[in-house]
PDB file with SEQRES, HELIX, SHEET and CRYST1 records, atoms N, CA, C and O in Angstrom:
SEQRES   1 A   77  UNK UNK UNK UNK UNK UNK UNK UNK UNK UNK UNK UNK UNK          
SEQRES   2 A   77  UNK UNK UNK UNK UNK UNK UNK UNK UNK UNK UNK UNK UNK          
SEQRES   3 A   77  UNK UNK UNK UNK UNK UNK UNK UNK UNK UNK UNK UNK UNK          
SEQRES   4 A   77  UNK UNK UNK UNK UNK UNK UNK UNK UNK UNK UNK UNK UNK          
SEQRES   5 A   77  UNK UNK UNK UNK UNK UNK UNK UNK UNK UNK UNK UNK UNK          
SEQRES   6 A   77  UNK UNK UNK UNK UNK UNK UNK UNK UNK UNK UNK UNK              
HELIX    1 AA1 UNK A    2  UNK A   59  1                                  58    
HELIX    2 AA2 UNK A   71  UNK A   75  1                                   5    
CRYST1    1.000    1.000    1.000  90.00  90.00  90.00 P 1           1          
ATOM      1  N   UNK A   1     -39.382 -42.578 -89.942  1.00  0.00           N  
ATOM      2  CA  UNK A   1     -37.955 -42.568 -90.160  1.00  0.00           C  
ATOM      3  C   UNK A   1     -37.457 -41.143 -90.406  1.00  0.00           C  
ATOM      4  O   UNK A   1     -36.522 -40.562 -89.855  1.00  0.00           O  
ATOM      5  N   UNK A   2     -38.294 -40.710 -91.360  1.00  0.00           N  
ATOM      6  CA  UNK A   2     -37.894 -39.173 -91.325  1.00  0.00           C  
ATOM      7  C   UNK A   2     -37.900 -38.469 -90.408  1.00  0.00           C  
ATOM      8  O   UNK A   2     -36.931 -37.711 -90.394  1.00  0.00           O  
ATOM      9  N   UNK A   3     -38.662 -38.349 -89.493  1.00  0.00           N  
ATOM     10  CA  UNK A   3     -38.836 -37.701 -87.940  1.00  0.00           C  
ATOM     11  C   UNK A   3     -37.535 -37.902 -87.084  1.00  0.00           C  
ATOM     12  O   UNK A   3     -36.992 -36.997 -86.451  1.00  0.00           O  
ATOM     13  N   UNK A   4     -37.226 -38.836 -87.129  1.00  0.00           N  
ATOM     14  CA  UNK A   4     -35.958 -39.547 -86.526  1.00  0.00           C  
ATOM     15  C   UNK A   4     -34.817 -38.987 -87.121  1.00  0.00           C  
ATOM     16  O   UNK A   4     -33.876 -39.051 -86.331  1.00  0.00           O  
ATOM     17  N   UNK A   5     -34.399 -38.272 -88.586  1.00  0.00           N  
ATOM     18  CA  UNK A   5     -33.783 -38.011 -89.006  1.00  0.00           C  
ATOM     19  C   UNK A   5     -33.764 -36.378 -88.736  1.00  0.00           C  
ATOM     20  O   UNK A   5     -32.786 -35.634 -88.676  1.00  0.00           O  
ATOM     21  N   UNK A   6     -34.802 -36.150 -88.629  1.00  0.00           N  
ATOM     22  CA  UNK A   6     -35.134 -34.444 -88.093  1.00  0.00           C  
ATOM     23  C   UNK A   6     -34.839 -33.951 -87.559  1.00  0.00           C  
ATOM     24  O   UNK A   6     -34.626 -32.748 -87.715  1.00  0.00           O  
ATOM     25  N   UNK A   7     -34.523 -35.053 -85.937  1.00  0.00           N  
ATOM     26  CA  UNK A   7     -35.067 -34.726 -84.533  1.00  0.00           C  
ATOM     27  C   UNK A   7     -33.252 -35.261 -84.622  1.00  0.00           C  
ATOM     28  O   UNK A   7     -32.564 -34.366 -84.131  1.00  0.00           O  
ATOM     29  N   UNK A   8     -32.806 -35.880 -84.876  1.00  0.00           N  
ATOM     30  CA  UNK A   8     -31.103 -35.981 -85.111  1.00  0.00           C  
ATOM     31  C   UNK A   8     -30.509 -34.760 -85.247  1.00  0.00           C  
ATOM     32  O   UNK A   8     -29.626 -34.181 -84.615  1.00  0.00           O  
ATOM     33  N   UNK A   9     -31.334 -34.420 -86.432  1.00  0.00           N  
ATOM     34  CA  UNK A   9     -30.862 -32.735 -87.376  1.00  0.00           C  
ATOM     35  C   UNK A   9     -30.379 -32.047 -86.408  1.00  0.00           C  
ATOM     36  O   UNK A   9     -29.201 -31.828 -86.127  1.00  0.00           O  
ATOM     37  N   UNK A  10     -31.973 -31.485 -85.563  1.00  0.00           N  
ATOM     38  CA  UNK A  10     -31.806 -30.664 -84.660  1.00  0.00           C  
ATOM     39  C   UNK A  10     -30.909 -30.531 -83.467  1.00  0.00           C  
ATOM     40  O   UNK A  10     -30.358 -29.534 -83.001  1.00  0.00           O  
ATOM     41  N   UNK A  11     -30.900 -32.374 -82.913  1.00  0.00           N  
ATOM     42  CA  UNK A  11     -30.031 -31.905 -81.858  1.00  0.00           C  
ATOM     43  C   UNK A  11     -28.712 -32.007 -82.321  1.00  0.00           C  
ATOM     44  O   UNK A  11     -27.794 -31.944 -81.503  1.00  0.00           O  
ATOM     45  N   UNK A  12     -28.448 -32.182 -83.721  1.00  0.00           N  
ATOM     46  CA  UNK A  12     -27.036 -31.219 -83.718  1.00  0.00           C  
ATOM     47  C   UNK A  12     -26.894 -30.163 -84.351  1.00  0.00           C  
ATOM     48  O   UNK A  12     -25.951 -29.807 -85.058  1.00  0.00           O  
ATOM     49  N   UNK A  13     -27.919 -29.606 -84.079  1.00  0.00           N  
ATOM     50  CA  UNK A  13     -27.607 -27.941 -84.131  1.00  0.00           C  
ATOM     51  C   UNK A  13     -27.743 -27.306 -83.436  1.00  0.00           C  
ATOM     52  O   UNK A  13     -27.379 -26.131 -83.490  1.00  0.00           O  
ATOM     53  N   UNK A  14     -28.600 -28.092 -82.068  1.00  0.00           N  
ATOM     54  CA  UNK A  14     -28.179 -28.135 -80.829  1.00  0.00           C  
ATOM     55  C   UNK A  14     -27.039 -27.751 -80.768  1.00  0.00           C  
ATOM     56  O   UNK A  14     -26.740 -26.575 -80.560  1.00  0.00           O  
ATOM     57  N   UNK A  15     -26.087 -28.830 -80.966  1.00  0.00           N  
ATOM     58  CA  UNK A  15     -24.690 -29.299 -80.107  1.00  0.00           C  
ATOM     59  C   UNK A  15     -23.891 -28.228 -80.502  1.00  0.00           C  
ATOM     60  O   UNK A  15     -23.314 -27.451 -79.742  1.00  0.00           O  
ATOM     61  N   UNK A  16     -23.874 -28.208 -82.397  1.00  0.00           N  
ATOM     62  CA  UNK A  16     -23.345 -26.729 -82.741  1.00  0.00           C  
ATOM     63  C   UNK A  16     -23.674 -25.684 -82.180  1.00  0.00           C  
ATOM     64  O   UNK A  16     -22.677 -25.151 -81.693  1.00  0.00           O  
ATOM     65  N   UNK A  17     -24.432 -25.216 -82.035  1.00  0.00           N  
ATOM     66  CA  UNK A  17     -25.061 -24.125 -80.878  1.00  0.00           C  
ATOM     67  C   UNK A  17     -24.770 -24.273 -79.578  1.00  0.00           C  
ATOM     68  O   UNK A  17     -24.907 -23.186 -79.016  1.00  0.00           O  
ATOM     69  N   UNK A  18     -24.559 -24.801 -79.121  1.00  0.00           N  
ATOM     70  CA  UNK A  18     -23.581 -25.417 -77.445  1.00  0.00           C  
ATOM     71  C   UNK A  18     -22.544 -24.907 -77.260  1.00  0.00           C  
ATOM     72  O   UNK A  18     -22.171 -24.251 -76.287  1.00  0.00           O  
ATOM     73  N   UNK A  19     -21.744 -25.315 -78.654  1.00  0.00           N  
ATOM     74  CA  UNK A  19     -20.334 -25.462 -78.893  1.00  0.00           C  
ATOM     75  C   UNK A  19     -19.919 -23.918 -79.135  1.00  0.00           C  
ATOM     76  O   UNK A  19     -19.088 -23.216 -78.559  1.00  0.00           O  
ATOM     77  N   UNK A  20     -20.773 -23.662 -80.160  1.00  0.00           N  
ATOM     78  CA  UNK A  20     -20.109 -21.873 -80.216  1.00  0.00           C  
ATOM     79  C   UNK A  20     -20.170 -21.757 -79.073  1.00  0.00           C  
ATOM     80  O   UNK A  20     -19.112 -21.898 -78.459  1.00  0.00           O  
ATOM     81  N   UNK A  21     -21.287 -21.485 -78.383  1.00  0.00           N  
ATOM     82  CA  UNK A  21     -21.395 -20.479 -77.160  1.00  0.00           C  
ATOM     83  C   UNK A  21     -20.355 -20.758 -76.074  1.00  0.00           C  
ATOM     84  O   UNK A  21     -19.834 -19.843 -75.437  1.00  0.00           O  
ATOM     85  N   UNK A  22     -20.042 -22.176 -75.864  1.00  0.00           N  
ATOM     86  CA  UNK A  22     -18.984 -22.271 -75.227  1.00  0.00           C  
ATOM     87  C   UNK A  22     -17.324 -22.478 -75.695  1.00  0.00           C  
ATOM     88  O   UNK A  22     -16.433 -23.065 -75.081  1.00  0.00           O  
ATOM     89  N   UNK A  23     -17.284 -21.978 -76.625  1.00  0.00           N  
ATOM     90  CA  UNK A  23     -15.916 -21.428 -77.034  1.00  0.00           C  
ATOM     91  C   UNK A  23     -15.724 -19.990 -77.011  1.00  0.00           C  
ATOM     92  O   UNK A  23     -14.635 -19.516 -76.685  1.00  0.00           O  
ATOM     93  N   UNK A  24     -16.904 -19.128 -77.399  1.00  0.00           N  
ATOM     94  CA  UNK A  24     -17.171 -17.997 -76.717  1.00  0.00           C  
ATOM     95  C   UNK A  24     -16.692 -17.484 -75.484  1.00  0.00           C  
ATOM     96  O   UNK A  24     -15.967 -16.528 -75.211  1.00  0.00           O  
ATOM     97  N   UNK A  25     -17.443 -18.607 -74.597  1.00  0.00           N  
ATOM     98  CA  UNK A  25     -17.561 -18.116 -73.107  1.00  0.00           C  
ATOM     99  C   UNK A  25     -15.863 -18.336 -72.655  1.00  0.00           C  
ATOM    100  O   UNK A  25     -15.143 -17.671 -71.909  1.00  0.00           O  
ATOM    101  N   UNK A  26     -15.586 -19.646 -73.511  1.00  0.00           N  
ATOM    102  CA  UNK A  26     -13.803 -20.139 -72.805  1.00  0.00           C  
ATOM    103  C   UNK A  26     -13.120 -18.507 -73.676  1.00  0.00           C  
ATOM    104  O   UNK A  26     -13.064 -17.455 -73.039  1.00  0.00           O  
ATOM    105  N   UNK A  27     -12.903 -18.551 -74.382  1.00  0.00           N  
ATOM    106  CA  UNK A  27     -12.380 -17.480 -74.996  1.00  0.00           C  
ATOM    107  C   UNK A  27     -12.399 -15.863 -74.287  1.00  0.00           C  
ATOM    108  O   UNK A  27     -11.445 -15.086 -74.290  1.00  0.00           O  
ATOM    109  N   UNK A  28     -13.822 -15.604 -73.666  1.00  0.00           N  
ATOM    110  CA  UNK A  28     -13.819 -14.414 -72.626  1.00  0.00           C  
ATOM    111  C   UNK A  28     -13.156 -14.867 -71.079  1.00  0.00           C  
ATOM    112  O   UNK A  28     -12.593 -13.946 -70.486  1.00  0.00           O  
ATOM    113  N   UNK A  29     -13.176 -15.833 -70.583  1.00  0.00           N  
ATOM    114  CA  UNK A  29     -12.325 -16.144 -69.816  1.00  0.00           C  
ATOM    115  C   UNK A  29     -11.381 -16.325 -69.450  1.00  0.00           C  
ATOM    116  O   UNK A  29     -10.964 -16.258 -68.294  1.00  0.00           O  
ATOM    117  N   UNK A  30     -10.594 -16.736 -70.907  1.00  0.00           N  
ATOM    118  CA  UNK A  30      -9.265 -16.587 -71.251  1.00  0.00           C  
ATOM    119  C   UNK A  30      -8.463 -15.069 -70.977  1.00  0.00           C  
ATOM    120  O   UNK A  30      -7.536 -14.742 -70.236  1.00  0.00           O  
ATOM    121  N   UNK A  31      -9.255 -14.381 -71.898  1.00  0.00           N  
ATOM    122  CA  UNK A  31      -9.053 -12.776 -71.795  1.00  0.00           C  
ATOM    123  C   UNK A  31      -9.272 -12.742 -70.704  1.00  0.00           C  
ATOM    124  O   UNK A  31      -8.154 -12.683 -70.194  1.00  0.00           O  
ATOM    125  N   UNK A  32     -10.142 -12.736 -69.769  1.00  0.00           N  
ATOM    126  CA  UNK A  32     -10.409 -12.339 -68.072  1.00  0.00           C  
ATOM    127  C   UNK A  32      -9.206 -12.865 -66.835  1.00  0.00           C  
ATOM    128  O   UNK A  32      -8.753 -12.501 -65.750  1.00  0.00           O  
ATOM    129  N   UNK A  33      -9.062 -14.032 -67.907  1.00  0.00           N  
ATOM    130  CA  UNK A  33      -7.968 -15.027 -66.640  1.00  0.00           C  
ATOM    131  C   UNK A  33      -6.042 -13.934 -66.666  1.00  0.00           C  
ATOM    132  O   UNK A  33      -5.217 -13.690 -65.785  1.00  0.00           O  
ATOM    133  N   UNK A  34      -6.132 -13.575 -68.300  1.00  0.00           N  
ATOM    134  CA  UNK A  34      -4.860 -12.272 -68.748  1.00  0.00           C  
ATOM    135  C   UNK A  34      -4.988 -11.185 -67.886  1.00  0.00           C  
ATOM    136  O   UNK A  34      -4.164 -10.756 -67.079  1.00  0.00           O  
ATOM    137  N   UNK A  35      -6.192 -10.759 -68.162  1.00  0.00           N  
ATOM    138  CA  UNK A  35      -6.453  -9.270 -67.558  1.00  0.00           C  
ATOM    139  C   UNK A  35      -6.128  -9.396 -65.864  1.00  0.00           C  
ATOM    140  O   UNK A  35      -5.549  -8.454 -65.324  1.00  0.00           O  
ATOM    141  N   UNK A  36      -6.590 -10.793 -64.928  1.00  0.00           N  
ATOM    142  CA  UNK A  36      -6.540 -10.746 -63.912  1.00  0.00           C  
ATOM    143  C   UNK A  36      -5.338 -11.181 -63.605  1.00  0.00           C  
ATOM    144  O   UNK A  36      -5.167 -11.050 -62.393  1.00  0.00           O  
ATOM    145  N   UNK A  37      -4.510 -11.594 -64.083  1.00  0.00           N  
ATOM    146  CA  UNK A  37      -3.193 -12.171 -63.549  1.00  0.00           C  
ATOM    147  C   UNK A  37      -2.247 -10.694 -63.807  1.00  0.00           C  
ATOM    148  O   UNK A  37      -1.457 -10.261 -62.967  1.00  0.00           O  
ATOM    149  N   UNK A  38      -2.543  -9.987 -65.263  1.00  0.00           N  
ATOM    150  CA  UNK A  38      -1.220  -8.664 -64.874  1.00  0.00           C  
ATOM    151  C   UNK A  38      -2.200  -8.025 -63.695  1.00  0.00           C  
ATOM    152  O   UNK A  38      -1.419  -7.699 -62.801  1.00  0.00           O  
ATOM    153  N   UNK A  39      -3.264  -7.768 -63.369  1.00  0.00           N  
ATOM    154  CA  UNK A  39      -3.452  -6.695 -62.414  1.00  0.00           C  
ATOM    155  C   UNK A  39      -2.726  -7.890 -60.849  1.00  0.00           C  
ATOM    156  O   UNK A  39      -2.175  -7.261 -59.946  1.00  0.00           O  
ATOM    157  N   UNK A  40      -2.784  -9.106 -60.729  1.00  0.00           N  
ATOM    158  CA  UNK A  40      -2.288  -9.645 -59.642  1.00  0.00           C  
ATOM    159  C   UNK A  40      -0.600  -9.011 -59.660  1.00  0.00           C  
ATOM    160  O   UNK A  40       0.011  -8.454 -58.748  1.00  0.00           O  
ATOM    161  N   UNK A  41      -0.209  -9.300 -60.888  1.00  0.00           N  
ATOM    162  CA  UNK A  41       1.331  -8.872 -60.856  1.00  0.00           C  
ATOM    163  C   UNK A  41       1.437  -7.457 -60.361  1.00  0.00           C  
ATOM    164  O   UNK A  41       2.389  -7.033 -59.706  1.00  0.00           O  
ATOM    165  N   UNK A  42       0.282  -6.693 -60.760  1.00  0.00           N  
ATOM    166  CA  UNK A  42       0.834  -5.427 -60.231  1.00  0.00           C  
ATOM    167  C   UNK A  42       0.726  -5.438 -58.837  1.00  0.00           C  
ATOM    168  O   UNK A  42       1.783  -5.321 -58.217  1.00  0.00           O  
ATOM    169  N   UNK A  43      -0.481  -5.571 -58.104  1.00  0.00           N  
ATOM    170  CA  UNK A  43      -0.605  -5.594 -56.511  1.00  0.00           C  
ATOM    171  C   UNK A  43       0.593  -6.446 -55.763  1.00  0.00           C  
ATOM    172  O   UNK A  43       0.909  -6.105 -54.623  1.00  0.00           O  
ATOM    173  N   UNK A  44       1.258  -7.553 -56.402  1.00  0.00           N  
ATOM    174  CA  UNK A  44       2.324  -8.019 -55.893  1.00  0.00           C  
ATOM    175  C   UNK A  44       3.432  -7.048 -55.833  1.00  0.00           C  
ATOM    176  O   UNK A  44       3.916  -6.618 -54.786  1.00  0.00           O  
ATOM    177  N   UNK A  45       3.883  -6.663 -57.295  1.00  0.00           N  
ATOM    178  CA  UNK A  45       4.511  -5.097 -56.314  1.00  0.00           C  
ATOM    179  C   UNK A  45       4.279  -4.091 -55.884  1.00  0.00           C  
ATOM    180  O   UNK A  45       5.131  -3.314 -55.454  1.00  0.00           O  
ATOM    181  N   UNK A  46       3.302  -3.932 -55.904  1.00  0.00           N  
ATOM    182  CA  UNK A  46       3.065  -2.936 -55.109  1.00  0.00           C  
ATOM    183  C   UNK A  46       2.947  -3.421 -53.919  1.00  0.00           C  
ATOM    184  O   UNK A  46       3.147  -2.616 -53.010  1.00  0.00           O  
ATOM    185  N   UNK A  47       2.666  -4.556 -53.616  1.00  0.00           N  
ATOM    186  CA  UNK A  47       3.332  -4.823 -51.940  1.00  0.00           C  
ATOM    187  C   UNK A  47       4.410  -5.379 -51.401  1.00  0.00           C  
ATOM    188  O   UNK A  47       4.643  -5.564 -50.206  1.00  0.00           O  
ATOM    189  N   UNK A  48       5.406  -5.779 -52.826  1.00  0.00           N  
ATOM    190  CA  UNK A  48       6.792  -5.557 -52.460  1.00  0.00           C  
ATOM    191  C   UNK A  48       7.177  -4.573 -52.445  1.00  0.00           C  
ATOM    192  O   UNK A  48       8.019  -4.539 -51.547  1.00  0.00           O  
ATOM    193  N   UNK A  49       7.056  -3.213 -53.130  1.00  0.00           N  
ATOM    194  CA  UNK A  49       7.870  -1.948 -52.322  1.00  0.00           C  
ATOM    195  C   UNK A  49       7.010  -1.405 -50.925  1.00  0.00           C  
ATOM    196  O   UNK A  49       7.431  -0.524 -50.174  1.00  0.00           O  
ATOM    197  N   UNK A  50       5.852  -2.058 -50.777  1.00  0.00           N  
ATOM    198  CA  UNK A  50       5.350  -1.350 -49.548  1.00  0.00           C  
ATOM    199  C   UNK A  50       5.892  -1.935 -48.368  1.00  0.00           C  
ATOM    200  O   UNK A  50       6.111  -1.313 -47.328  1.00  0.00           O  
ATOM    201  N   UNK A  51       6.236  -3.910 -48.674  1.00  0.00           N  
ATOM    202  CA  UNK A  51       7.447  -3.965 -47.732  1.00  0.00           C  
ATOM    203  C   UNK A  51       8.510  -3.784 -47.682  1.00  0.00           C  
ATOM    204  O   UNK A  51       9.149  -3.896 -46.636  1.00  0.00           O  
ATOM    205  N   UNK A  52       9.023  -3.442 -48.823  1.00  0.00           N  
ATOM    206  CA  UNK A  52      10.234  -2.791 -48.598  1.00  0.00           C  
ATOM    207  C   UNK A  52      10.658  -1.222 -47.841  1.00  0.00           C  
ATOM    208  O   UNK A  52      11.721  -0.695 -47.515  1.00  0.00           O  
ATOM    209  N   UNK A  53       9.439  -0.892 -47.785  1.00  0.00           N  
ATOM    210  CA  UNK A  53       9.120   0.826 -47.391  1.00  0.00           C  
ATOM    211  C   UNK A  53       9.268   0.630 -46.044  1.00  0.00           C  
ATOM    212  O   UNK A  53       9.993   1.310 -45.318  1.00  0.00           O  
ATOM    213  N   UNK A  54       8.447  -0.488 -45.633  1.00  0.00           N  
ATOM    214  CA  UNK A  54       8.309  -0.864 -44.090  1.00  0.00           C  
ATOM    215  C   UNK A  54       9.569  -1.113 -43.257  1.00  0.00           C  
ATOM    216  O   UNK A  54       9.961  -0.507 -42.259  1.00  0.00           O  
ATOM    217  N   UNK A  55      10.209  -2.342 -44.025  1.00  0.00           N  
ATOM    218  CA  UNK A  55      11.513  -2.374 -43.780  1.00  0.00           C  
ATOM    219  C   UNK A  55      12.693  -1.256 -43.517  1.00  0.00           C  
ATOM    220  O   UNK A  55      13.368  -1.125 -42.496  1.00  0.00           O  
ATOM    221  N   UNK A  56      12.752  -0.404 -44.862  1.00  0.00           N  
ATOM    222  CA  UNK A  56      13.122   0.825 -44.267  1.00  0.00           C  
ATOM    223  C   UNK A  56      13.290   1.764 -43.189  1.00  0.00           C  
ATOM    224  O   UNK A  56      14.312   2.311 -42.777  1.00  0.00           O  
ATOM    225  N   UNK A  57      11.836   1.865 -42.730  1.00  0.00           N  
ATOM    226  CA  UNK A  57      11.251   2.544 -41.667  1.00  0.00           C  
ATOM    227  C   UNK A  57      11.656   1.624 -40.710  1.00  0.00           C  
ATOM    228  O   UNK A  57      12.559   2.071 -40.004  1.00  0.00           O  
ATOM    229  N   UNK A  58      11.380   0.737 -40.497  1.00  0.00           N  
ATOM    230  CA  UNK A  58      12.059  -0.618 -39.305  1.00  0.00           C  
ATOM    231  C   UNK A  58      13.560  -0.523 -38.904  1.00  0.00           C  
ATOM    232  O   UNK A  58      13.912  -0.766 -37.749  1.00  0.00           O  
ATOM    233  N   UNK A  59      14.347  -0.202 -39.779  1.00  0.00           N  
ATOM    234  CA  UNK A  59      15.695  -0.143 -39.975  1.00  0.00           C  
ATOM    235  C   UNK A  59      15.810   0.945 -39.196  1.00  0.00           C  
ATOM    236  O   UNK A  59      16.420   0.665 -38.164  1.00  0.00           O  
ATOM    237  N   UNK A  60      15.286   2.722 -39.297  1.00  0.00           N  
ATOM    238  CA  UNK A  60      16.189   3.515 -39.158  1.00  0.00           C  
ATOM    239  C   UNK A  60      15.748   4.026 -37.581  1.00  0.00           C  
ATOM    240  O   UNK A  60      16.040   5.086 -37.026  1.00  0.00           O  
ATOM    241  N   UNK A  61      14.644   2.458 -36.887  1.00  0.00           N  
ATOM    242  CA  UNK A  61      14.497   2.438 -35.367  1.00  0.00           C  
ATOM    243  C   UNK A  61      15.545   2.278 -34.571  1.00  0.00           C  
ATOM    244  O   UNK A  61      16.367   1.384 -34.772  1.00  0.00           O  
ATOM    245  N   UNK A  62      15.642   3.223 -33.467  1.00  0.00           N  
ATOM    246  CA  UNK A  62      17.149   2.424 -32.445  1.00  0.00           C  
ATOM    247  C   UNK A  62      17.321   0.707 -32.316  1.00  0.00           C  
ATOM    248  O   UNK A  62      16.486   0.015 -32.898  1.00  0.00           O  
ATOM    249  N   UNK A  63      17.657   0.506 -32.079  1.00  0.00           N  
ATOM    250  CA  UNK A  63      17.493  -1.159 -31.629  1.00  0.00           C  
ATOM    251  C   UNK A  63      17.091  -0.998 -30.122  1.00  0.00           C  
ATOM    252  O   UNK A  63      17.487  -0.106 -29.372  1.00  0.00           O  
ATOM    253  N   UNK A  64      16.081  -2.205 -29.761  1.00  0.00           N  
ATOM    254  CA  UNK A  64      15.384  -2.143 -28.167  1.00  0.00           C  
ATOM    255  C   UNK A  64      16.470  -2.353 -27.767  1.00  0.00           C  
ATOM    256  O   UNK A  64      17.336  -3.070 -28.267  1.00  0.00           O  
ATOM    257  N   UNK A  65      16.510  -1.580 -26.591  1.00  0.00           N  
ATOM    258  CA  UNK A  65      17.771  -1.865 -25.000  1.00  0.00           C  
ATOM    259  C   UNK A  65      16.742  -1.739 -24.255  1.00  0.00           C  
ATOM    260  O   UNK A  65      15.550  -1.556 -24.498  1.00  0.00           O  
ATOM    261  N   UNK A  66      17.550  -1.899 -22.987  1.00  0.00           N  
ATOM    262  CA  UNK A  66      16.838  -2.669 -21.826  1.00  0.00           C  
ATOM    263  C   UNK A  66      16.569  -0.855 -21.103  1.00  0.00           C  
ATOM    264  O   UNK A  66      15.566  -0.437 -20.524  1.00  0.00           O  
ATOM    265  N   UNK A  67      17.547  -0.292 -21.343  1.00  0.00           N  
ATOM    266  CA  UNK A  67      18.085   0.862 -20.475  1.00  0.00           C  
ATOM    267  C   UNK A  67      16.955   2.112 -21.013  1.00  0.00           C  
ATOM    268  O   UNK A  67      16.842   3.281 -20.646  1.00  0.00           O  
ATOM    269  N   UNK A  68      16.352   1.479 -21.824  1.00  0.00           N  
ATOM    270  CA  UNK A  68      14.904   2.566 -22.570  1.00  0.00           C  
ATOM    271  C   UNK A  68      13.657   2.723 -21.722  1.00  0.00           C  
ATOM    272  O   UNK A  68      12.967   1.818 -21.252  1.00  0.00           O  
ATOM    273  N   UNK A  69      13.510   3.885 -21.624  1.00  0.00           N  
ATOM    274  CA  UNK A  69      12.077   4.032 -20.204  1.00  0.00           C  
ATOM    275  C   UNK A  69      10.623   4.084 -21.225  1.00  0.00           C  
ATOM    276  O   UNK A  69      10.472   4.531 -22.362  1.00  0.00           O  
ATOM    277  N   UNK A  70      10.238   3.819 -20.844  1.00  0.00           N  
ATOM    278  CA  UNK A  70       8.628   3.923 -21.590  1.00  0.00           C  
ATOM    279  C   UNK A  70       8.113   5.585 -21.098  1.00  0.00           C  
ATOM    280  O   UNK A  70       8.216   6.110 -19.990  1.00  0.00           O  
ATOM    281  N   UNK A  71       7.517   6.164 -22.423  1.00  0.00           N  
ATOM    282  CA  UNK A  71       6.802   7.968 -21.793  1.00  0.00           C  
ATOM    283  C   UNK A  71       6.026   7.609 -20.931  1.00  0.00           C  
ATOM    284  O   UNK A  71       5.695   8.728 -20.540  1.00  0.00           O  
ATOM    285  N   UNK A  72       5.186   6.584 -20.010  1.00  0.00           N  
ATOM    286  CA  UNK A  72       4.871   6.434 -18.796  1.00  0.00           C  
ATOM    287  C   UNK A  72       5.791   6.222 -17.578  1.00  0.00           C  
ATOM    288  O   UNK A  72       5.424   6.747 -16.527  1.00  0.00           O  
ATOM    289  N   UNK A  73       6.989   5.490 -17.583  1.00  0.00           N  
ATOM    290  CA  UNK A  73       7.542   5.860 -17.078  1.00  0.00           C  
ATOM    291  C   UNK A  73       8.442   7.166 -16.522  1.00  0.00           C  
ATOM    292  O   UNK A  73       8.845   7.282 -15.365  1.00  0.00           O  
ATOM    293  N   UNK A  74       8.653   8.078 -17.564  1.00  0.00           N  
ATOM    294  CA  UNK A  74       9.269   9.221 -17.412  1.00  0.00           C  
ATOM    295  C   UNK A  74       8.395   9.958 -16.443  1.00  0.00           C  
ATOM    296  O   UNK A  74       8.793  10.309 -15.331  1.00  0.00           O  
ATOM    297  N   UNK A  75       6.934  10.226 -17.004  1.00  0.00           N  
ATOM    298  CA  UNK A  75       6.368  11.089 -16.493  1.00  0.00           C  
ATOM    299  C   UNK A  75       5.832  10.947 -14.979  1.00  0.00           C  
ATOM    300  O   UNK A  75       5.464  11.924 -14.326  1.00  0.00           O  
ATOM    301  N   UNK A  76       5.826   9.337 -14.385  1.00  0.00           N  
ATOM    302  CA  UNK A  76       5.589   9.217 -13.161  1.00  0.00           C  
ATOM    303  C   UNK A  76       6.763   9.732 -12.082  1.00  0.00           C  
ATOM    304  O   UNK A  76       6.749   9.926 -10.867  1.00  0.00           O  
ATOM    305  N   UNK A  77       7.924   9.875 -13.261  1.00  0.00           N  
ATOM    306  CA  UNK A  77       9.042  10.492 -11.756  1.00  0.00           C  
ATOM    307  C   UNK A  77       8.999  11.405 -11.592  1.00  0.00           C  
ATOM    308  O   UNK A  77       9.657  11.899 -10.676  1.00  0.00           O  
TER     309      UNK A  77                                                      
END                                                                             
């Protein structure tokens, strides 16, 4: 009976021992899951002004006409 009571003991100090370690581990993940979401926020703008940069540059193109020769064309006449 005592053995039985032992071998109980242990596996809950087992379980306590389980339990820290995985409140631990949730707890560094937590922090990891923070750390990775502002660095996502940053790469999000930073590729909203890089499309916005693009856009820019897109904008201050002529608009296609028909009446535009390609530099292969020029140079064959």
């Amino acid at each position: 009976m005592i053995s039985e009571f032992q071998e109980l003991s242990d596996k809950i100090d087992r379980l306590a021992e389980m339990t820290a370690a995985l409140r631990r581990e949730n707890a560094g993940l937590r922090h990891a899951n923070v750390v990775l979401a502002a660095e996502k926020a940053g790469y999000l703008g930073l590729l909203a002004e890089a499309q916005q940069r693009v856009s820019a540059l897109l904008d201050k193109f002529p608009a296609e006409a028909g009446a535009t020769t390609a530099p292969d064309d020029e140079a064959a006449q």
